[in-house]
N, C-alpha and C positions, 0 to 999 in steps of 0.2 A: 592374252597372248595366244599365238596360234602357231598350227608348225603343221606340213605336212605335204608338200606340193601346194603350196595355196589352200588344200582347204581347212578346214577350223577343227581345229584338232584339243583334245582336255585330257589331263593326267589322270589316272587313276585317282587320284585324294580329289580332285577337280569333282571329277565326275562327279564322288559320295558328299559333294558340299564342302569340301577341300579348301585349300587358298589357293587363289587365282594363279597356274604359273609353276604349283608344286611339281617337280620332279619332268617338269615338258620343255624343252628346249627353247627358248624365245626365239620370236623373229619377227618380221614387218612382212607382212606383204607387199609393201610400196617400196622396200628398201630392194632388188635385187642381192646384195653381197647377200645382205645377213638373212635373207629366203633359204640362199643354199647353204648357207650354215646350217640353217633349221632342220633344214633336209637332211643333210648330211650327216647329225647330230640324232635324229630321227630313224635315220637305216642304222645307224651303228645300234642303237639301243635293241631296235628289233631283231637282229642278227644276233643281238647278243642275249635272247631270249627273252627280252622285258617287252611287255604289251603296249602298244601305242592308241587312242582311240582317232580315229578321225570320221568326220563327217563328210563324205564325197559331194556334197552340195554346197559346200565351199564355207557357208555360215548358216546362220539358221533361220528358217523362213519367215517368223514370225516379226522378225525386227520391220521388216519393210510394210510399209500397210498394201502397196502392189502383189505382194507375195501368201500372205497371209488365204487365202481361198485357194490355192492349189494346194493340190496332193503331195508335191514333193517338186522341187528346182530343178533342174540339170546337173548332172552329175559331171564336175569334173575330173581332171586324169590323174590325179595326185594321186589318189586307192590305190586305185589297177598299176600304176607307175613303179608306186614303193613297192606293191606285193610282187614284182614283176624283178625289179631291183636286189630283194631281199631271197625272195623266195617264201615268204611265208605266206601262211594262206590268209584270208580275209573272213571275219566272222559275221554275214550280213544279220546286222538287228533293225526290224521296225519296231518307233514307238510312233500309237497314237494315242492321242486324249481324244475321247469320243464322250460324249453325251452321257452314256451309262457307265462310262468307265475310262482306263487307262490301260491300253493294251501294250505287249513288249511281248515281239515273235522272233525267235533266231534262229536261222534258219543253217542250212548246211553251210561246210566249209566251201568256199571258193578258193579257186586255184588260178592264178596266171604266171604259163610258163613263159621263157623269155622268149619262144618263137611264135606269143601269141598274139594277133594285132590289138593295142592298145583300145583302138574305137569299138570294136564288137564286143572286147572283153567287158571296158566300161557299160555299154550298151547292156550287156546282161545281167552284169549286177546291179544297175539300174530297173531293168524290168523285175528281175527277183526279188529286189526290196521294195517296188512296188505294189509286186501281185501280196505279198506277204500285209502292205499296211491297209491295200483292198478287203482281205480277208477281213482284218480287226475292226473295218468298218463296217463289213455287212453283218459282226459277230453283236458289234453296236446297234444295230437298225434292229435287226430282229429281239431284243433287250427292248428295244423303246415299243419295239411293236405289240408286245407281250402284255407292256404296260395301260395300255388300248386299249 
């Protein structure tokens, strides 16, 4: 199940190995009604101080064998939309699995106020979660280069 503007979204219990679906609002993506459920069901929690995770790349790259060799997808507006919505800010985290390791960097809070344009805000949180999973792969290169 997923919830979030469209992109793929996991509960808390999800995340730690959880059951599929715990405590995160369902919805289709193909269904329009019950998206904006998800949505709607989605900002209320987050206003009401409970943490929502979502992934601004809509799903995860690895499922597709096309996607698999990039760095990271496009980022769509569902993030920046609900943080924008709600008001709360956005925690950006890269994870990579690299060769020598498994990296997880989090970086500063993001903010999008509601007179901020949607595409530039995306746009930077996208660059920021990129430069951050850049980092954890040249923290990987130089680990393999070591081993040389």
């Amino acid at each position: 199940m997923e919830s979030g503007g469209g992109d793929g979204a996991l509960s808390a219990s999800e995340a730690d190995g959880g059951p599929k679906g715990a405590n995160c609002p369902p919805h289709s993506r193909k269904d329009p009604e019950s998206k904006q459920i998800g949505e709607e069901e989605l900002a209320s929690r987050i206003v009401n101080n409970e943490i929502g995770i979502i992934f601004p790349e809509g799903t995860r790259k690895n499922v597709y064998e096309e996607h698999r060799d990039k760095l990271q997808l496009p980022f769509k507006f569902g993030t920046v939309a609900m943080a924008q919505k709600t008001g709360a800010p956005i925690l950006p985290i890269s994870l990579h699995h690299g060769e020598k390791g498994s990296y997880v960097r989090i970086g500063e809070l993001f903010f999008v106020r509601k007179e901020d344009n949607l595409e530039l805000a995306n746009a930077r949180l996208e660059q920021t979660i990129k430069e951050m999973t850049l980092k954890s792969m040249e923290e990987d290169s130089k680990k393999r280069e070591k081993v040389r």
